[in-house]
C-alpha positions as CSV (number, residue, x, y, z in Angstrom):
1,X,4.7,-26.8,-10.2
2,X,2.7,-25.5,-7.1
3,X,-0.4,-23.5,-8.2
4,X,-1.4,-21.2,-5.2
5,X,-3.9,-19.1,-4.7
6,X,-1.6,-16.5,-5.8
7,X,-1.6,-17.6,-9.3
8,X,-5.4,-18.1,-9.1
9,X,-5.8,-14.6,-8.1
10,X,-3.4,-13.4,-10.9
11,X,-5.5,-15.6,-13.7
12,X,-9.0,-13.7,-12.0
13,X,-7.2,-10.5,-12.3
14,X,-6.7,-10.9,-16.2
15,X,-10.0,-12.7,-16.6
16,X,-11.8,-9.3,-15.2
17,X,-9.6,-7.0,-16.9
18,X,-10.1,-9.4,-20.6
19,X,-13.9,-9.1,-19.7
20,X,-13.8,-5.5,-19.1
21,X,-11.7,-4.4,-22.2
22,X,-14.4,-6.9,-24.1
23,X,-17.2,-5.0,-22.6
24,X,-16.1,-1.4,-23.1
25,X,-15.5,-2.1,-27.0
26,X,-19.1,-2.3,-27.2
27,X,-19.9,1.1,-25.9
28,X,-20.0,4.1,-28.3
29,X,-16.6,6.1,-28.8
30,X,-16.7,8.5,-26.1
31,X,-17.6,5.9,-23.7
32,X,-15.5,3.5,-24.1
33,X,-12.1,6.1,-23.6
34,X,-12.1,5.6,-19.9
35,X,-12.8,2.1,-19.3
36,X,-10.1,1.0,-21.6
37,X,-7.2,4.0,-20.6
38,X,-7.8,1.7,-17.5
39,X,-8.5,-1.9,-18.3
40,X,-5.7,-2.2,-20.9
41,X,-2.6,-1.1,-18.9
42,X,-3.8,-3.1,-16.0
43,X,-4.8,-6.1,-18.2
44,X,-1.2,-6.3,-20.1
45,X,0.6,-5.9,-16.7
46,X,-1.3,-8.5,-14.6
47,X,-0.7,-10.6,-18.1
48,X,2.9,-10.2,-17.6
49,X,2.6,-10.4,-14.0
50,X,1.3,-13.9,-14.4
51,X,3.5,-15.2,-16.7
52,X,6.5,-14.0,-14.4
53,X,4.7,-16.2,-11.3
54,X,4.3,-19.2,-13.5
55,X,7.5,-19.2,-14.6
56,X,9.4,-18.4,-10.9
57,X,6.9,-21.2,-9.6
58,X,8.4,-23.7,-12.6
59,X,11.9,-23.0,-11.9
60,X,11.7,-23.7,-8.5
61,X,9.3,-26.2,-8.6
62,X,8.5,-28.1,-5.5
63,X,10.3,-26.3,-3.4
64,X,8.6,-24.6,-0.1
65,X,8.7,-20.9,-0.4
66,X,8.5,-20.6,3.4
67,X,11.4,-20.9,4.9
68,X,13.4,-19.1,7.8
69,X,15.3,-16.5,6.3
70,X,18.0,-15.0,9.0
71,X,16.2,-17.0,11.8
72,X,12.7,-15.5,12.2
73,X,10.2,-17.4,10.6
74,X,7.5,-16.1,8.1
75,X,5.2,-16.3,10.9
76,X,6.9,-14.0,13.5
77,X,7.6,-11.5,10.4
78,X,3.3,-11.3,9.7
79,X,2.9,-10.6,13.4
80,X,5.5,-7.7,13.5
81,X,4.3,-6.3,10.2
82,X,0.8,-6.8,12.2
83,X,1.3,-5.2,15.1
84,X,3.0,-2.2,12.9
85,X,0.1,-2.0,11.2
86,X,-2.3,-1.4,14.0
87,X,0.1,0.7,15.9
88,X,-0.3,2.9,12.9
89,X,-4.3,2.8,13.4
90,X,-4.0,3.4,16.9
91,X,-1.7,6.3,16.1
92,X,-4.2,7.7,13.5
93,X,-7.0,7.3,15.9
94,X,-4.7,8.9,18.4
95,X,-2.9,12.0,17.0
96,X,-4.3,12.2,13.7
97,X,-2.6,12.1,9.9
98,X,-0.1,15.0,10.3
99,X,1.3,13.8,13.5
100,X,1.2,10.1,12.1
101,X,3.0,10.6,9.3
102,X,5.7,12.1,10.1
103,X,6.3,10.0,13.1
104,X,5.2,6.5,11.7
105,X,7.0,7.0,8.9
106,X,10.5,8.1,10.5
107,X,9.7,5.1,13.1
108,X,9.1,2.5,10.4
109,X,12.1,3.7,8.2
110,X,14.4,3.8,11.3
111,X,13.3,0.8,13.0
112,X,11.8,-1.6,10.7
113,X,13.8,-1.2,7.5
114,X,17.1,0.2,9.5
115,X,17.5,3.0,7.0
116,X,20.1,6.1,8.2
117,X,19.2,8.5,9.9
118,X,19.4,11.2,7.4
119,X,17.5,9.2,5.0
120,X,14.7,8.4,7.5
121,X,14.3,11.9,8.1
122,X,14.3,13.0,4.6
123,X,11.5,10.7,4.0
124,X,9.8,11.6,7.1
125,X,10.1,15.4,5.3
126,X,8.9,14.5,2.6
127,X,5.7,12.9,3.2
128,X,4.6,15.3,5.8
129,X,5.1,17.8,2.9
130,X,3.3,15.8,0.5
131,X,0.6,15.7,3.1
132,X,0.6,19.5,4.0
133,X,1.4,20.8,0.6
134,X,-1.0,18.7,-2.0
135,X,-4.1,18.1,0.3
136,X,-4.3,20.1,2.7
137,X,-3.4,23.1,0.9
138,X,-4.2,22.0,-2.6
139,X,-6.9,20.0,-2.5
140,X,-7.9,21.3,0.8
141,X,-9.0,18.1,2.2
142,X,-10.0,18.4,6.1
143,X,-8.1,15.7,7.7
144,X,-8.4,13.8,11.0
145,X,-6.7,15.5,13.6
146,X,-6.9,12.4,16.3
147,X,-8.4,12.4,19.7
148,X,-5.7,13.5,21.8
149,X,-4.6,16.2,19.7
150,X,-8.3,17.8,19.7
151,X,-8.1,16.8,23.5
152,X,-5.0,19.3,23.7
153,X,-6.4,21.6,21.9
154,X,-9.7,22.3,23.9
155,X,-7.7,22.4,27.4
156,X,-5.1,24.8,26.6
157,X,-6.7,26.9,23.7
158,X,-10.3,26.2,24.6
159,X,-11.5,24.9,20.8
């Protein structure tokens, strides 16, 4: 068996999440409600999540996990998820949540994942209504606009 720093970081997890159920028992009955509506859930998944990794690492023992999978290696896969991933902060920076979501989200489904067009769109929909509908109008959080959106704005509407 080949003991990674995955299965380190999944033994930490449920060494945190033991010590913190431990812990909040000894706080008086109100108290201890949050810390263990928490810790417990988390604890008995990252239990079960460990004992899942042990036993996929057992059954395929030795064996090197990274491997070329339909000819691009792991390492060309990290740098396209990588540059995804600051194109998305550059697009925040840019033009700002609303914009970003919509677009980033069609362009990731569509391109990355290959999904339909239909479905990409859907998607698309339905997190830029998330986005409109629960924070902005619910929660009424102010979100980032992005530079050249507020750019726009002051040269054609002067704000």
């Amino acid at each position: 068996m080949k003991f990674s720093f995955r299965h380190l970081f999944n033994i930490g997890i449920v060494v945190i999440m033991a010590m913190v159920v431990i812990t909040a028992w000894g706080y008086d009955e109100q108290t201890r409600l949050l810390p263990l509506i928490v810790s417990v859930p988390v604890l008995i998944m990252a239990v079960i999540l460990t004992i899942q990794e042990f036993r996929e690492s057992l059954r395929k023992g030795a064996e090197k996990k990274e491997k070329e999978e339909a000819g691009e290696s792991v390492f060309a896969k990290e740098v396209n998820i990588s540059i995804w991933v600051v194109a998305m902060f550059i697009s925040l920076y840019l033009f700002g949540f609303i914009l970003t979501t919509f677009f980033f989200t069609f362009l990731s489904l569509k391109v990355r994942s290959r999904f339909s067009w239909v479905s990409s769109l859907g998607v698309s929909v339905g997190c830029l209504a998330f986005l409109y509908l629960v924070l902005i109008t619910a929660l009424n959080v102010d979100l980032y606009q992005g530079a050249v959106t507020i750019a726009l704005r002051k040269a054609f509407l002067g704000y």
